[in-house]
N, C-alpha and C positions, 0 to 999 in steps of 0.2 A: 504494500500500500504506500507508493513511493509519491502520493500528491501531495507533496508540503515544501513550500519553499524554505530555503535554508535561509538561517538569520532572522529569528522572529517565526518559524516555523507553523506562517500560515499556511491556509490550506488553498488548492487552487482548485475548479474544477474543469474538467473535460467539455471541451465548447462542442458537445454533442448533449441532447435529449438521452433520459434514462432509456425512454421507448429504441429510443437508433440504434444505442450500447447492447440492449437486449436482441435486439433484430441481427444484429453483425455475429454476434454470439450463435445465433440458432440459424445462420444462414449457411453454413458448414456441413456439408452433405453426411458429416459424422455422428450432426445433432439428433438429439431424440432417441439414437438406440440405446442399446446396452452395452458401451464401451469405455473406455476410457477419459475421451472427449467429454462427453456427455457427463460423468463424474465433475468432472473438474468444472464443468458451466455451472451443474446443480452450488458445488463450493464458491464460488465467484457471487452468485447470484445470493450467498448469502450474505455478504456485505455490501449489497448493492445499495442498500439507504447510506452508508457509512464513505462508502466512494462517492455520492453524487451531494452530500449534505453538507451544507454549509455554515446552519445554523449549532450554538452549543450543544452537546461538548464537543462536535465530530469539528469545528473550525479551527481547534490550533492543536499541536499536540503539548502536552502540559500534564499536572496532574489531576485527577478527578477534580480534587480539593479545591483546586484552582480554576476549574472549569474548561478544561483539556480533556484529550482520550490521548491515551497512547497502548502502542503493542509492544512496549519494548518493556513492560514491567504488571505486573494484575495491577486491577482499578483498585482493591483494596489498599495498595500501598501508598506513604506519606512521604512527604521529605523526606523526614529519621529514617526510615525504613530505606531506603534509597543512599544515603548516608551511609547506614550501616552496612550495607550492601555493596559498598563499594569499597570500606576497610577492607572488608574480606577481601574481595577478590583482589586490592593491592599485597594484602601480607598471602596471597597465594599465588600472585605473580601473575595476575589474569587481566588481561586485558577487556575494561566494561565495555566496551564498543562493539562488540563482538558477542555479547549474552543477553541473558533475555531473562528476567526477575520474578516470580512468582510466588505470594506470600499465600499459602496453605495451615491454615491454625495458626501453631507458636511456631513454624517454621517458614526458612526461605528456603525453595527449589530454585536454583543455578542451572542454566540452560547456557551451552556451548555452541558457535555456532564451526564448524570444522571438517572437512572432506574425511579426515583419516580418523578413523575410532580405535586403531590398534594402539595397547597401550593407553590409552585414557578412560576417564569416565565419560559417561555422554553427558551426567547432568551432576549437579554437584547441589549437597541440601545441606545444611549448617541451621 
């Protein structure tokens, strides 16, 4: 979901109608069976309010709290929480730019994002 301008991380949208975006979707001679293609439009189309919306929280990314959405961390989480999230991953050597933050009860799930799995963990929980 790469519509966000950098620097102030507003959101921009696609100078196409929801209706066109849908139609170019299903105009794919692959659409509608039971394939692969067809998977991935169903997924697509579930963030289609979230790709075409402009108004709060889908118009900047930020935190909930602030009146932002992002996917780069759950909506439960706060500043602190982000904070805290980010000591770890410095005294672990981890680069934040690169993960993806999800706070589950009293814990944080640490998502990696990395072609090779050999030798690592894929997600890391603290």
């Amino acid at each position: 979901m790469g519509n966000y301008h950098s620097f102030g991380h507003n959101k921009f949208i696609p100078e196409n109608f929801k209706e066109t975006f849908v139609t170019i979707l299903f105009s794919n001679p692959l659409a509608g069976g039971d394939n692969k293609y067809s998977a991935v439009i169903k997924e697509l189309l579930q963030v289609e309010n979230e790709i075409f919306n402009d108004k709060a929280p889908y118009h900047q990314i930020n935190f909930p709290e602030k009146g932002g959405i992002t996917a780069y961390f759950s909506r439960n989480m706060v500043a602190a929480d982000l904070e805290l999230v980010n000591q770890f991953l410095v005294s672990q050597s981890v680069d934040v730019l690169n993960t993806r933050a999800f706070k589950k009860e009293s814990k944080f799930v640490i998502t990696v994002g990395s072609i090779s799995t050999e030798g690592t963990k894929l997600g890391i929980e603290f």
